[in-house]
C-alpha positions in Angstrom: -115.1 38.3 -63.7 -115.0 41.0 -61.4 -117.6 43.1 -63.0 -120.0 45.3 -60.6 -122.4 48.0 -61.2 -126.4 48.3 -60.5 -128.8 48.1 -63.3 -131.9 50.6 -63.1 -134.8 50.7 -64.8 -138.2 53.3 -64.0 -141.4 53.0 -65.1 -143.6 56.7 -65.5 -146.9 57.0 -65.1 -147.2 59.5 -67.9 -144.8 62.1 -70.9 -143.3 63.5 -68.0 -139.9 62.4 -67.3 -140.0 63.1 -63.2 -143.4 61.0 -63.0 -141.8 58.1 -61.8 -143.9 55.5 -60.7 -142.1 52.3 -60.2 -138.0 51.6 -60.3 -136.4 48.4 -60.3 -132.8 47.6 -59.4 -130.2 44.8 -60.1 -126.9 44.7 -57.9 -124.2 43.0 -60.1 -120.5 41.7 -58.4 -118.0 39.5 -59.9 -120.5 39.4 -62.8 -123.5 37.8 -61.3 -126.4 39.0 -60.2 -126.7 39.0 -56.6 -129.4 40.9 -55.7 -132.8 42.3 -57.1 -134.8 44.8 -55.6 -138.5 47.1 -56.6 -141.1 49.3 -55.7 -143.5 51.2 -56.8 -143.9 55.1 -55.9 -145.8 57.9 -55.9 -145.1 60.8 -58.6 -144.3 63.9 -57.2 -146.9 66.2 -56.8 -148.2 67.6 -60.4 -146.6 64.8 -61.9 -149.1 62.1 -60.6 -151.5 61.7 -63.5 -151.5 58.7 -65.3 -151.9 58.6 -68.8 -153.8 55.9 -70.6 -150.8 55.1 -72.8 -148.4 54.2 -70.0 -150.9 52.5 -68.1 -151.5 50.0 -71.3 -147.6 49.7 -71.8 -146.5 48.7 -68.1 -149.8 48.0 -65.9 -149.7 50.4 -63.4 -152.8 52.7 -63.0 -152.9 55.7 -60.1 -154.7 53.2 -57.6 -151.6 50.9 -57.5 -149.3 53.9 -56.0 -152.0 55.5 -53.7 -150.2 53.6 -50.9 -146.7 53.8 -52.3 -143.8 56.2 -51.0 -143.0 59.2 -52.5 -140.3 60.2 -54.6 -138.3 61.6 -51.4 -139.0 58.7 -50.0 -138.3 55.9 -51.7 -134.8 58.1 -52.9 -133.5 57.1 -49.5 -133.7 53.5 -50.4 -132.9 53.6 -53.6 -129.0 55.8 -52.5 -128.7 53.1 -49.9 -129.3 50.0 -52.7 -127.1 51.7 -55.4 -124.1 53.2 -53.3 -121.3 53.8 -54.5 -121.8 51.6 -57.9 -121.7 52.7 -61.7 -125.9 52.6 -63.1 -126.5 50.8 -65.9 -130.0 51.6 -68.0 -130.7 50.5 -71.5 -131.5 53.9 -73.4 -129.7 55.1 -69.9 -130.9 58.7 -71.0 -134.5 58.3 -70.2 -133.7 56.8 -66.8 -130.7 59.3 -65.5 -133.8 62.0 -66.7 -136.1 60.4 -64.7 -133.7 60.8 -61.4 -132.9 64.2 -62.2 -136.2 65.6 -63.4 -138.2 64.2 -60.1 -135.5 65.7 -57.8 -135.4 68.7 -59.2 -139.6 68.7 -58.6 -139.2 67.7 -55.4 -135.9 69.2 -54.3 -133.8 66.3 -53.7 -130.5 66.0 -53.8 -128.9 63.4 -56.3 -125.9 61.8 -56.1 -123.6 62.6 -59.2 -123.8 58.8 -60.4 -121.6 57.7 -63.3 -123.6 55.8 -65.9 -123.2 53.5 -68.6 -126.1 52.6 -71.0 -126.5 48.8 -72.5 -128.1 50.0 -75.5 -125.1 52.0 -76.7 -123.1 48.8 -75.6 -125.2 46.2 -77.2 -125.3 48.1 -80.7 -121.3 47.9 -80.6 -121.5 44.1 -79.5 -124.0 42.2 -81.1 -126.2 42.3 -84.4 -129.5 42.7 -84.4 -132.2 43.4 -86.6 -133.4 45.8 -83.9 -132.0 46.7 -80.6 -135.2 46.7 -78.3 -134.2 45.3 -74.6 -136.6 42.0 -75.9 -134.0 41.2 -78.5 -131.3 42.0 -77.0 -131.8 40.3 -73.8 -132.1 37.4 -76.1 -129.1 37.2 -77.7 -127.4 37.6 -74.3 -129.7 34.3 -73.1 -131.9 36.2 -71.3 -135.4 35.4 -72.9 -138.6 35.4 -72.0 -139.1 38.1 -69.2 -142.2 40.2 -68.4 -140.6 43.4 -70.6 -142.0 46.9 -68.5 -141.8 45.6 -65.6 -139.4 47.3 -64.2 -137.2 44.8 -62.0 -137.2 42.4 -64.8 -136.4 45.3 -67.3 -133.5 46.4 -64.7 -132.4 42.0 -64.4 -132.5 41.6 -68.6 -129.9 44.9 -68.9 -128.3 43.7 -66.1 -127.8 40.3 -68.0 -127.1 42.1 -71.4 -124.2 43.8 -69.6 -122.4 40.9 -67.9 -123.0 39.2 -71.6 -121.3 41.9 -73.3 -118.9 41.7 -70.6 -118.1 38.2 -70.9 -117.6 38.0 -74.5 -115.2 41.1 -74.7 -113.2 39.8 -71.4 -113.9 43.0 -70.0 -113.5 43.2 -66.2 -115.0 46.9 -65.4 -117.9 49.0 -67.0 -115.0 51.2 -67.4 -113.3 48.4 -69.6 -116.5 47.0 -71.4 -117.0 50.8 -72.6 -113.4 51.6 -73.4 -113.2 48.3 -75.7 -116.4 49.2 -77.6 -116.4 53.1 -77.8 -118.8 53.9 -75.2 -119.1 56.8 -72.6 -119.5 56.3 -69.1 -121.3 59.5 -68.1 -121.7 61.2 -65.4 -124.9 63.4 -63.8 -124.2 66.9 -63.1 -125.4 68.0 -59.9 -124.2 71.6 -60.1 -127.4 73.6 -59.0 -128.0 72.2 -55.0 -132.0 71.6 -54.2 -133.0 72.8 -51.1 -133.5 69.7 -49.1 -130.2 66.8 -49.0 -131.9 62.7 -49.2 -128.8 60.9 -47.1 -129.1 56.6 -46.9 -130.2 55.5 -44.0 
């Protein structure tokens, strides 16, 4: 099946959508998963309080990041792991807001990725009684995973995808979204930051 795209999942330290503090990412060809990667990171500045909330949902408290990269920096890793790929996110709008409101605080420059989200997908593929990532990663035989954290977060939509995938005979995100009335999206980048990120 040659399927490929990178699943992407953040983690935010608190309401704000450009607090980022952790990102995990699944690099998907011929529809297996062939790489995982993760980090945390440090909010941009004014965005680096953590609320009690998020800590209790995913774990991650300000000491955890004192020693993390920035946003700018860890953006250079994260263009070179992604490329030239489609993103994949379930509820893909919270994490394509997370990428754009944390460069436009910092003045990055993001790449205008095109997006897909498994949740839209999964609610056109399976039936559920609800369409959390949990149950849904379940269906696709993906059970069990430590849910906000956010490389296994990013592996379980990966694994939703290449599910959906499979059963539709879909061989592109383009096709999977096509066959169940789903927009691949794109970000707009029209307003240039300051400062350009390239990958190393």
């Amino acid at each position: 099946m040659p399927l490929d795209f990178t699943a992407i999942d953040f983690e935010t330290a608190n309401s704000s959508n450009a607090s980022a503090c952790a990102v995990g990412l699944v690099r998907v060809r011929n529809g297996q998963v062939v790489t995982t990667a993760g980090w945390l990171i440090q909010p941009p500045p004014g965005h680096g309080e953590f609320f009690e909330l998020n800590t209790r949902i995913h774990g991650i408290c300000a000491e955890d990041v004192a020693d993390a990269a920035s946003w700018s920096e860890q953006l250079i890793d994260l263009i070179a792991f992604v490329g030239d790929d489609v993103l994949v996110a379930h509820n893909a709008g919270f994490d394509m807001a997370v990428l754009k409101r944390a460069c436009a605080v910092t003045g990055d420059e993001l790449p205008a990725y095109r997006y897909a989200c498994s949740l839209q997908i999964a609610r056109k593929v399976y039936d559920l009684p609800s369409y959390r990532l949990p149950f849904v990663a379940a269906e696709a035989g993906f059970a069990e995973f430590a849910h906000h954290n956010a490389v296994a977060d990013a592996l379980a939509c990966a694994h939703v995808v290449i599910d959906a995938a499979r059963r539709g005979q879909n061989d592109s995100i383009d096709d999977l979204a096509e066959a169940n009335a789903v927009r691949v999206s794109q970000i707009a980048v029209t307003d240039a930051p300051a400062r350009t990120v390239f990958a190393a």
